[in-house]
PDB file of N, CA, C and O in Angstrom:
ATOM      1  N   UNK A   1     206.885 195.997 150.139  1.00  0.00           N
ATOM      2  CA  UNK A   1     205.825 196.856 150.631  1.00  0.00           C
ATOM      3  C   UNK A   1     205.280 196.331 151.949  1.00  0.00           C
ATOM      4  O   UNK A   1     204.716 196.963 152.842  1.00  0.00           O
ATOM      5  N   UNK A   2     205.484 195.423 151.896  1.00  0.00           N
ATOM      6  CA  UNK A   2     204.994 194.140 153.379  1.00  0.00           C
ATOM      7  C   UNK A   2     205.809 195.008 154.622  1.00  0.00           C
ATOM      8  O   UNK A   2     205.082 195.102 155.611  1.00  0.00           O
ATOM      9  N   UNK A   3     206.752 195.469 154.748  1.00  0.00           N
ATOM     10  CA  UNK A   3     207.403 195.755 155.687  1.00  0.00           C
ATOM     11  C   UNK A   3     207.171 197.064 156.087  1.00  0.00           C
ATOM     12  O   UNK A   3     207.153 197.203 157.310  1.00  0.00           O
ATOM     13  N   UNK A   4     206.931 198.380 155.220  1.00  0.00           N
ATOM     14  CA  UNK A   4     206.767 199.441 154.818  1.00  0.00           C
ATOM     15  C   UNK A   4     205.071 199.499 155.625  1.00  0.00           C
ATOM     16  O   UNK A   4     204.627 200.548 156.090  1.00  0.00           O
ATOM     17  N   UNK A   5     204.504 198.522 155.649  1.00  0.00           N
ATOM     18  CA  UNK A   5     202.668 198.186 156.051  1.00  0.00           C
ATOM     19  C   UNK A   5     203.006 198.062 157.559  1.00  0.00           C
ATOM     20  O   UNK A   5     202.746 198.916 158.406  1.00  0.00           O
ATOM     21  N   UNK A   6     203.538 197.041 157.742  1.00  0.00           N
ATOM     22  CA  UNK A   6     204.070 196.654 158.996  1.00  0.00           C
ATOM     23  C   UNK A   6     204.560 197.728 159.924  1.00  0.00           C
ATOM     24  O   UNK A   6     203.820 197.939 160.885  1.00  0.00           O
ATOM     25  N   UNK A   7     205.817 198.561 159.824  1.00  0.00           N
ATOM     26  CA  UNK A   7     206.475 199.342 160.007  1.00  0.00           C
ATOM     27  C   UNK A   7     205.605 200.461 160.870  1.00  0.00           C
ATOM     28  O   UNK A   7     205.756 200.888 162.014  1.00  0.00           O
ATOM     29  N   UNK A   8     204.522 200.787 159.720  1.00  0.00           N
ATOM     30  CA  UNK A   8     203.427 202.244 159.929  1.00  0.00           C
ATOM     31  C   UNK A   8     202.418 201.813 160.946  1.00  0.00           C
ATOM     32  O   UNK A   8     202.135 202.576 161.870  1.00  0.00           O
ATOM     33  N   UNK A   9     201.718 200.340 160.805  1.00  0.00           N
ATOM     34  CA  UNK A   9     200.960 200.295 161.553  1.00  0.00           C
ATOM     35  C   UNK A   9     201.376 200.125 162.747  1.00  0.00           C
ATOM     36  O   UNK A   9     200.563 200.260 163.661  1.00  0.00           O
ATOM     37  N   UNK A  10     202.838 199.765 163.054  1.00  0.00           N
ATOM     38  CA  UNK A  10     203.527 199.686 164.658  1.00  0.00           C
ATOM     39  C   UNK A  10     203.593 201.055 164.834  1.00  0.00           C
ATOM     40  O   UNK A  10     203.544 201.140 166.061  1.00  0.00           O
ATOM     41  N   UNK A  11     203.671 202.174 164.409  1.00  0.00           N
ATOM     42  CA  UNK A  11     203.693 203.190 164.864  1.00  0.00           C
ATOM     43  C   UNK A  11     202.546 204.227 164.793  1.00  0.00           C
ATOM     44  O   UNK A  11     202.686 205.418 164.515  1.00  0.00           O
ATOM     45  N   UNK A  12     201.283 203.527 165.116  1.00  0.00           N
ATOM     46  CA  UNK A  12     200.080 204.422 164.557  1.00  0.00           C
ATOM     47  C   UNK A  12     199.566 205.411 166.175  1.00  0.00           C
ATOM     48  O   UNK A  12     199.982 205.251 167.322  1.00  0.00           O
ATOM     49  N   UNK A  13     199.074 205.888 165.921  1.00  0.00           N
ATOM     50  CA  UNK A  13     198.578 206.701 167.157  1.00  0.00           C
ATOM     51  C   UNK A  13     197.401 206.743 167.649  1.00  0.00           C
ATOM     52  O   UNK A  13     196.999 206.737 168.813  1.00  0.00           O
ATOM     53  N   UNK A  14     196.665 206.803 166.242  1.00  0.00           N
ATOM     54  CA  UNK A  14     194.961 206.698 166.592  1.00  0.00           C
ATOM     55  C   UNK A  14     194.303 205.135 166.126  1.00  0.00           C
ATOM     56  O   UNK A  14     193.147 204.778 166.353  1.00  0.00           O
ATOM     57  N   UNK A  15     195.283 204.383 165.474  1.00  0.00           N
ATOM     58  CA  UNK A  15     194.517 202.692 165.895  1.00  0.00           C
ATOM     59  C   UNK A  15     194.327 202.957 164.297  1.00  0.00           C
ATOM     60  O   UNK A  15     193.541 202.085 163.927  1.00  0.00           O
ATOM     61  N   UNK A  16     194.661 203.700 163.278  1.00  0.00           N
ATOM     62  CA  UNK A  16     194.707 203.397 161.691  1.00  0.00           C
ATOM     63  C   UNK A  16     195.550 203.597 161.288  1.00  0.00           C
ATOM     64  O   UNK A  16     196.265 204.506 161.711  1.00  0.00           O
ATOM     65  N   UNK A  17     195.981 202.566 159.906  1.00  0.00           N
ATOM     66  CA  UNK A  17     197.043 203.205 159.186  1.00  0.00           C
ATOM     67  C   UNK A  17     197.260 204.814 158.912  1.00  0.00           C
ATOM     68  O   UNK A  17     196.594 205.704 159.442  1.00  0.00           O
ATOM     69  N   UNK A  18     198.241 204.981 158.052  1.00  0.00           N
ATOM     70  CA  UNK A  18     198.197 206.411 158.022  1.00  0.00           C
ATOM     71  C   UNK A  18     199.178 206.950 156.756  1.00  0.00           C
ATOM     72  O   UNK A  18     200.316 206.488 156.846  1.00  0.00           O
ATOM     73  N   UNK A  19     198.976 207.785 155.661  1.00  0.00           N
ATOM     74  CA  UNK A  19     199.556 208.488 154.420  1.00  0.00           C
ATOM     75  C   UNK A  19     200.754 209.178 154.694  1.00  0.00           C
ATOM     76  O   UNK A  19     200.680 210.311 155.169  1.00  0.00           O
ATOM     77  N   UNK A  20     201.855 208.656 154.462  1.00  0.00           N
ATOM     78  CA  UNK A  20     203.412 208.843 154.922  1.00  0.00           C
ATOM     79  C   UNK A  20     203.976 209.778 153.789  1.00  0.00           C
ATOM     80  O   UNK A  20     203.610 209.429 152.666  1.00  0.00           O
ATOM     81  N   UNK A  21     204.658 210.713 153.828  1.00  0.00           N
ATOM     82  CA  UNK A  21     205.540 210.975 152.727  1.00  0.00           C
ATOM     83  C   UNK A  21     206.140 210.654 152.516  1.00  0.00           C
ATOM     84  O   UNK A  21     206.732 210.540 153.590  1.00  0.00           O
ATOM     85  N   UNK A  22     207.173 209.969 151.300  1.00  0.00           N
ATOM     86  CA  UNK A  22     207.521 209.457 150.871  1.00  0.00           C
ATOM     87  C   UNK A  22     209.388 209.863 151.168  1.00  0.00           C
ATOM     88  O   UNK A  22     210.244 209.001 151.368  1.00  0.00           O
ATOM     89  N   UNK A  23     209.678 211.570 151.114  1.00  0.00           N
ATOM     90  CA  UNK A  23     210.450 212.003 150.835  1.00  0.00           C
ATOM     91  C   UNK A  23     211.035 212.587 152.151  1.00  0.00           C
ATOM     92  O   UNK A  23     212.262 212.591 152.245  1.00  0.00           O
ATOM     93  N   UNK A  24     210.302 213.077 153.167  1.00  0.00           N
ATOM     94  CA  UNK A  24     210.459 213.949 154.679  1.00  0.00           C
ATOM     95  C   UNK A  24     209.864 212.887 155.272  1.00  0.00           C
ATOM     96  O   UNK A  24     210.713 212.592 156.114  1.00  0.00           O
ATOM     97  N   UNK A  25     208.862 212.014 155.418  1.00  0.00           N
ATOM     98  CA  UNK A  25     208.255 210.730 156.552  1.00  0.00           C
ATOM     99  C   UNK A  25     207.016 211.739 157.555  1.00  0.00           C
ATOM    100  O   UNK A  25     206.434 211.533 158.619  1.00  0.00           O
ATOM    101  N   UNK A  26     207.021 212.757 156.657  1.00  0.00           N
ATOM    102  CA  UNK A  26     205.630 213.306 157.519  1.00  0.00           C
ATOM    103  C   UNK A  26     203.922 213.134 157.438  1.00  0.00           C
ATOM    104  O   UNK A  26     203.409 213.429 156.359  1.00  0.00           O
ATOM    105  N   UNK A  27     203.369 212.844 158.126  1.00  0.00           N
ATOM    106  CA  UNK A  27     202.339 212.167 158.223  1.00  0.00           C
ATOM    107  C   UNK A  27     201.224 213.253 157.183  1.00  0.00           C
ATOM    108  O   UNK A  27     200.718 214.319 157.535  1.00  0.00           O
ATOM    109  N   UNK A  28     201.085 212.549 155.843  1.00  0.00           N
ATOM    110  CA  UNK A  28     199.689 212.938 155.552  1.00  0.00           C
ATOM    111  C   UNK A  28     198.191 213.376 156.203  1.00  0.00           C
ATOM    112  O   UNK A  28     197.542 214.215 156.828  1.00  0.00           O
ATOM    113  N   UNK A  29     198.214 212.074 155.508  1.00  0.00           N
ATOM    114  CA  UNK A  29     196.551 211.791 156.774  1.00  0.00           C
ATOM    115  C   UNK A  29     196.744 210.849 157.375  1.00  0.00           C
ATOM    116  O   UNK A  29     197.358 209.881 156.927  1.00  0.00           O
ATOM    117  N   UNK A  30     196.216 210.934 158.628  1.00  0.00           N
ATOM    118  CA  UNK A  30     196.191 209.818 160.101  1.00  0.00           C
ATOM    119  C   UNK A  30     195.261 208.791 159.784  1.00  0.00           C
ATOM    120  O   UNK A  30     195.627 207.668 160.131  1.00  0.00           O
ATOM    121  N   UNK A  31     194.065 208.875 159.171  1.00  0.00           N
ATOM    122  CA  UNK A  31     192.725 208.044 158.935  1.00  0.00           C
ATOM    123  C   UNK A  31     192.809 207.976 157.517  1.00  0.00           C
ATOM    124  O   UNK A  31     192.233 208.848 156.866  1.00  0.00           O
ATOM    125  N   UNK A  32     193.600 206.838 156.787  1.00  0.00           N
ATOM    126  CA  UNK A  32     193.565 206.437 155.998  1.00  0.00           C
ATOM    127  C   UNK A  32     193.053 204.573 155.896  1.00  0.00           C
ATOM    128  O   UNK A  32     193.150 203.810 156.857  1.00  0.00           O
ATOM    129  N   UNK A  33     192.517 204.162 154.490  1.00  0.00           N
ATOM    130  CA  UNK A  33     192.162 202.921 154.804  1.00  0.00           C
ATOM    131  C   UNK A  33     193.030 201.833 155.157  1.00  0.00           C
ATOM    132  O   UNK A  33     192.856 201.014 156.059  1.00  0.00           O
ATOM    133  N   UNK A  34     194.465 201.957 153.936  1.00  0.00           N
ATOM    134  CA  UNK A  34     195.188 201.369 154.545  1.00  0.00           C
ATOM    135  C   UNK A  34     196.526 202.093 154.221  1.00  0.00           C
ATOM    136  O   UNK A  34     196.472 202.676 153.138  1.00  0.00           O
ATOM    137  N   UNK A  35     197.855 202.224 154.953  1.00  0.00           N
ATOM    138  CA  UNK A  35     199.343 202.570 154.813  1.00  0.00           C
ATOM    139  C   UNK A  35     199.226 202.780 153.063  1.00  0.00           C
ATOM    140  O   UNK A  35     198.627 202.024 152.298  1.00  0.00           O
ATOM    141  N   UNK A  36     199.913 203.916 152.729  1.00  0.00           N
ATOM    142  CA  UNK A  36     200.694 204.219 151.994  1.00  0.00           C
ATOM    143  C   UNK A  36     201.557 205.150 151.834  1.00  0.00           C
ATOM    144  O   UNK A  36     201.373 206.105 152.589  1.00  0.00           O
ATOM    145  N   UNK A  37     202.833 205.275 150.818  1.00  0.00           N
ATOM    146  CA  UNK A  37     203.589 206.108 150.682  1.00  0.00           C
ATOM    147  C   UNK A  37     203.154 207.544 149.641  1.00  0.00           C
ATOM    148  O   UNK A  37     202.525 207.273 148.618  1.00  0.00           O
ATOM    149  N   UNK A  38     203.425 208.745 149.860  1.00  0.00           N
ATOM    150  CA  UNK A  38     202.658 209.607 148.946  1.00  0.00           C
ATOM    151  C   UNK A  38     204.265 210.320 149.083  1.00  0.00           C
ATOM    152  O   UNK A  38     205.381 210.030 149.513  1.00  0.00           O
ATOM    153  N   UNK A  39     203.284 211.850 148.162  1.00  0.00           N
ATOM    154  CA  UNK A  39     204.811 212.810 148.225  1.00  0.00           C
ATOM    155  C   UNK A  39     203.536 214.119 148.818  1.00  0.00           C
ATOM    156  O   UNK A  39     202.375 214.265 148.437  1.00  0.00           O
ATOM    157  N   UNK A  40     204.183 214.771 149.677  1.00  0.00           N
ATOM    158  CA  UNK A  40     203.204 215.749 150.122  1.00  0.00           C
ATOM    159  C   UNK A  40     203.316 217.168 149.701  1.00  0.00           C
ATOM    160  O   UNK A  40     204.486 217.543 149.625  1.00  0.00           O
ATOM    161  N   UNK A  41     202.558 217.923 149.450  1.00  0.00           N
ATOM    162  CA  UNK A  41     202.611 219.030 148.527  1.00  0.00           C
ATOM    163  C   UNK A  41     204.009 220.447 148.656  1.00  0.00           C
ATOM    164  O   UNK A  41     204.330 221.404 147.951  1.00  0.00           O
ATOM    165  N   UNK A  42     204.473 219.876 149.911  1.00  0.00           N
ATOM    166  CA  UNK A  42     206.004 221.292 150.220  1.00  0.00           C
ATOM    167  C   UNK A  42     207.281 220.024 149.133  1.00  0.00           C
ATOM    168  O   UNK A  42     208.051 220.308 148.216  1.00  0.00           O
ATOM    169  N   UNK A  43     207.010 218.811 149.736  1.00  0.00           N
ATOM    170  CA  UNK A  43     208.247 217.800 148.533  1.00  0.00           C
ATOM    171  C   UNK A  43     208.050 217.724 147.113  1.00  0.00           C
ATOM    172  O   UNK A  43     209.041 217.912 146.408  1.00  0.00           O
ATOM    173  N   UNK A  44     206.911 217.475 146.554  1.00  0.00           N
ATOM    174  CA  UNK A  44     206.083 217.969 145.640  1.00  0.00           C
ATOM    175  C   UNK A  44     207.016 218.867 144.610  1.00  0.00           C
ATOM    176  O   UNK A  44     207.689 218.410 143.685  1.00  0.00           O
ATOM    177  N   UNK A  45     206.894 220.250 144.993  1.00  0.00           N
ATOM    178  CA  UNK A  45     207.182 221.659 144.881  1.00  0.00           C
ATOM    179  C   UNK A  45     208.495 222.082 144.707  1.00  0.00           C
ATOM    180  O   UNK A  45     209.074 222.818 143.908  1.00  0.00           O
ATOM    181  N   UNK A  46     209.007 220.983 146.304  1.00  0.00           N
ATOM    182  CA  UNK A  46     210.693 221.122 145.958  1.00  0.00           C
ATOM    183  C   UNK A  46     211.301 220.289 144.626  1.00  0.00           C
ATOM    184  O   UNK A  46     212.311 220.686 144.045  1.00  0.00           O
ATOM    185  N   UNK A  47     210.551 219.068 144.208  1.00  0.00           N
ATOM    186  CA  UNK A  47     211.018 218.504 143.362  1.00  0.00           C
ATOM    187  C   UNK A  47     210.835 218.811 141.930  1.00  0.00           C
ATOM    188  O   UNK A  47     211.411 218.283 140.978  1.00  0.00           O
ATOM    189  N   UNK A  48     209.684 220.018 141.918  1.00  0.00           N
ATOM    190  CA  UNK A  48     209.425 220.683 140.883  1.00  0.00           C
ATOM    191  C   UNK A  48     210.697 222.007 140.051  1.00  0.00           C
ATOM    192  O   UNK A  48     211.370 222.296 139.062  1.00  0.00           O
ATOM    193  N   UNK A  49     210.225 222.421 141.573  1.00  0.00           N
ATOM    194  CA  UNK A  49     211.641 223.536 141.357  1.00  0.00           C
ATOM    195  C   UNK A  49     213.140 222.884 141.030  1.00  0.00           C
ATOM    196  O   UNK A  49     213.948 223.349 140.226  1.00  0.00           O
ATOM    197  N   UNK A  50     213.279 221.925 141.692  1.00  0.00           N
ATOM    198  CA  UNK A  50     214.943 221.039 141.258  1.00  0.00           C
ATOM    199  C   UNK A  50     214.764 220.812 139.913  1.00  0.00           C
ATOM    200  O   UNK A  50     215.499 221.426 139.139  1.00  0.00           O
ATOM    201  N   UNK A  51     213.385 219.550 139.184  1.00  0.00           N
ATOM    202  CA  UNK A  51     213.241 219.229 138.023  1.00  0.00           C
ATOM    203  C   UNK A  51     213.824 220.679 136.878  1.00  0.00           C
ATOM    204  O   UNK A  51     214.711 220.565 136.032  1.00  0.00           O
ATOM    205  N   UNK A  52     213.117 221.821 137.146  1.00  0.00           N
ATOM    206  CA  UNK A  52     213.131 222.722 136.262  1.00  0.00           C
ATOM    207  C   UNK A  52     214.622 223.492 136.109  1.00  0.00           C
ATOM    208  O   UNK A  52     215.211 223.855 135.091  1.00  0.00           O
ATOM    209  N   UNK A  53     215.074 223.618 137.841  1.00  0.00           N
ATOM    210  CA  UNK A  53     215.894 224.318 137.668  1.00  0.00           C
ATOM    211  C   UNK A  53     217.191 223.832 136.810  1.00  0.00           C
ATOM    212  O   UNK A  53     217.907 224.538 136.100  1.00  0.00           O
ATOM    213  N   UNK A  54     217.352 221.765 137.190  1.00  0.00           N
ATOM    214  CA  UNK A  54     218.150 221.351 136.206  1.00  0.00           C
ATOM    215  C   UNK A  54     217.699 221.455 134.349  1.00  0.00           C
ATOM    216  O   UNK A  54     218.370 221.353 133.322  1.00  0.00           O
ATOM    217  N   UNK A  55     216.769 221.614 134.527  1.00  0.00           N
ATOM    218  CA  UNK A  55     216.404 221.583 132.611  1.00  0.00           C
ATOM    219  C   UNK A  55     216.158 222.676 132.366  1.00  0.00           C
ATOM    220  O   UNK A  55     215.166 222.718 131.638  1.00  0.00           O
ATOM    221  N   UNK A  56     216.801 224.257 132.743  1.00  0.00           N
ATOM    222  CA  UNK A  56     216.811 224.964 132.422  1.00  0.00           C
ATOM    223  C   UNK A  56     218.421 225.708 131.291  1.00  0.00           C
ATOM    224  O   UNK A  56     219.578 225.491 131.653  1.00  0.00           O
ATOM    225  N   UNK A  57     218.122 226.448 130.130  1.00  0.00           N
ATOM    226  CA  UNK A  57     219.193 226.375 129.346  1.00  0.00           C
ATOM    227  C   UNK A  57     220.390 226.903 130.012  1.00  0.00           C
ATOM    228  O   UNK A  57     220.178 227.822 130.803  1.00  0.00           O
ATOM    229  N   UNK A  58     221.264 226.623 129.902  1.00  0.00           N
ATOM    230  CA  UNK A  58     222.421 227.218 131.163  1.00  0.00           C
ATOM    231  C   UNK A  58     223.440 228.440 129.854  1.00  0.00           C
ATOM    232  O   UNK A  58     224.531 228.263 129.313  1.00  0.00           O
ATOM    233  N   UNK A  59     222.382 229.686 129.754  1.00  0.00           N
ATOM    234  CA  UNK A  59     223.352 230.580 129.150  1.00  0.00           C
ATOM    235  C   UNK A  59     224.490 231.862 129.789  1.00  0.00           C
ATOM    236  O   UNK A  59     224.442 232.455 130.867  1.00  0.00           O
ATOM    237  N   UNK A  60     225.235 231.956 128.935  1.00  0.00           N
ATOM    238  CA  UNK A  60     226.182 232.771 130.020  1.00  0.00           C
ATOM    239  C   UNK A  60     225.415 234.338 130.118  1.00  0.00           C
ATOM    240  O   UNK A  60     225.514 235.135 131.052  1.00  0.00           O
ATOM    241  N   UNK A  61     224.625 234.499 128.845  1.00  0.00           N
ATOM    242  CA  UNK A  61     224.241 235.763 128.890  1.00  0.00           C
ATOM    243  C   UNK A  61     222.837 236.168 129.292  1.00  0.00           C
ATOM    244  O   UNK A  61     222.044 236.994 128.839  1.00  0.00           O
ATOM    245  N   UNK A  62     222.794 235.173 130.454  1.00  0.00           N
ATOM    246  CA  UNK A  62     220.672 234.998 130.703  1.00  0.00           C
ATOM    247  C   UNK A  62     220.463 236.820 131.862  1.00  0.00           C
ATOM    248  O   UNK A  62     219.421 237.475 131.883  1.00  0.00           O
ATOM    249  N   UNK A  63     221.530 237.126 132.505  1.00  0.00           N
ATOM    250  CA  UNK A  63     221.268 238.182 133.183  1.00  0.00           C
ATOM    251  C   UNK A  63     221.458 239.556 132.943  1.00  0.00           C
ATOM    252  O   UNK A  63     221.119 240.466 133.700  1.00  0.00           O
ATOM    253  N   UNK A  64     222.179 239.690 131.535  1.00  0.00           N
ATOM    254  CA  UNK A  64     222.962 240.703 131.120  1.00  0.00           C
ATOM    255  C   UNK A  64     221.550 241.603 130.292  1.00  0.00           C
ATOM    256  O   UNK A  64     220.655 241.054 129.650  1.00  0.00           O
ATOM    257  N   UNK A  65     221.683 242.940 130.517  1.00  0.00           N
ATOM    258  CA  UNK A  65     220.668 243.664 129.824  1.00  0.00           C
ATOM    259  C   UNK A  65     220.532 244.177 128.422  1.00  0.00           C
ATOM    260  O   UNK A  65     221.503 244.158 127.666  1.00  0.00           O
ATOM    261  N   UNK A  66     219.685 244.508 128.149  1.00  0.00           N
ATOM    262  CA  UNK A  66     219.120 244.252 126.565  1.00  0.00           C
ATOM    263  C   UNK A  66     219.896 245.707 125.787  1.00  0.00           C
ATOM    264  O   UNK A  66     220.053 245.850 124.575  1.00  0.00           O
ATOM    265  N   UNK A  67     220.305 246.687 126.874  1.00  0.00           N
ATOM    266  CA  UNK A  67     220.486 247.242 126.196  1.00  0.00           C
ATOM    267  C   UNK A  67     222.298 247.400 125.324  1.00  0.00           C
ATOM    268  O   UNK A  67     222.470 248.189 124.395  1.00  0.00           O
TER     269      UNK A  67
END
């Protein structure tokens, strides 16, 4: 994590650490107290939709109509 601290604060803009995503590297918040890694709410979402879409039942007849 030492390096990951290091890393962010060499690249700060406004003179504070700053809330990184974890998954894309896009800047959270700029004025944070100190560096950390987060997941931001569009990676979030995507990883929601992947989670589900793999644990969903995989039937052959999920589109076919009722009647």
């Amino acid at each position: 994590m030492a390096s990951y601290t290091s890393d962010v604060e060499s690249r700060r803009d406004d003179g504070g650490p700053k809330v990184v995503c974890a998954w894309c590297g896009g800047v959270i918040r700029s004025a944070a107290e100190k560096a950390a890694l987060r997941m931001c709410q569009p990676c979030f979402a995507r990883m929601m939709r992947e989670h589900t879409r793999a644990h969903q039942r995989q039937s052959p007849l999920r589109h076919a109509s009722d009647r």
